[in-house]
C-alpha positions in Angstrom: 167.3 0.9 68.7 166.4 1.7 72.1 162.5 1.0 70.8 163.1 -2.3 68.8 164.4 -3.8 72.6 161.9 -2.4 74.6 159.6 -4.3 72.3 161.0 -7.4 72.1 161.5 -7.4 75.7 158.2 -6.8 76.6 156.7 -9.5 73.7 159.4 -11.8 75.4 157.9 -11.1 79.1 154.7 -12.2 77.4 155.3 -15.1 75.8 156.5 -16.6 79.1 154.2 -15.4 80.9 151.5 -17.1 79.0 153.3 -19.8 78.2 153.7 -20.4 82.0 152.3 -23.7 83.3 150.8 -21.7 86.1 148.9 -19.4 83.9 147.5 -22.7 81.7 144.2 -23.1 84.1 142.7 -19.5 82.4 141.0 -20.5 79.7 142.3 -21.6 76.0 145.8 -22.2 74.7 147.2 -19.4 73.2 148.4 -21.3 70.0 145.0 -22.6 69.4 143.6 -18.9 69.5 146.6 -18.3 67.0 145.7 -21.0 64.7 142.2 -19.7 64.9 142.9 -16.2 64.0 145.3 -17.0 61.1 142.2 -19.6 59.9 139.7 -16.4 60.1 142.2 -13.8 58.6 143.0 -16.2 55.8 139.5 -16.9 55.1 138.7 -13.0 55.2 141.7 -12.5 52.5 139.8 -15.0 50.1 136.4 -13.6 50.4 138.2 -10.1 49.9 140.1 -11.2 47.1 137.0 -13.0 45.7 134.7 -9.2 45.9 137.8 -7.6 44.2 137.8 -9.7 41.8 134.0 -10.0 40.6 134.2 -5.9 41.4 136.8 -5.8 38.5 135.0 -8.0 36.1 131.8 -5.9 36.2 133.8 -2.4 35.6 135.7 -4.4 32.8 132.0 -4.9 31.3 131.1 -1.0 31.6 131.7 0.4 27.6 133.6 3.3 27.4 133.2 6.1 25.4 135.1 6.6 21.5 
């Protein structure tokens, strides 16, 4: 339990910190990095799912043996 709040804690402690208007002259916003990474991951889940799938209909087109 002791784990789960030191976590939290510390992802708290970051979220302000670079949420801070201070901090906001360092470069991009991090929700726009975010929203970039989920668009990339997302995109990376298709092609994936896309190689499985052509992967699985070429074995399907292997005969077997009687």
């Amino acid at each position: 339990m002791h784990t789960i709040h030191a976590v939290i804690a510390h992802l708290v402690t970051n979220w302000q910190r670079m949420t801070d208007p201070a901090e906001a002259e360092r470069g991009d916003s991090p929700v726009g990095t975010a929203v970039i990474t989920a668009i990339l991951v997302a995109g990376a889940v298709v092609v994936a799912g896309a190689i499985v799938a052509v992967a699985n209909g070429w074995v399907a087109l292997i005969p077997t043996q009687p």
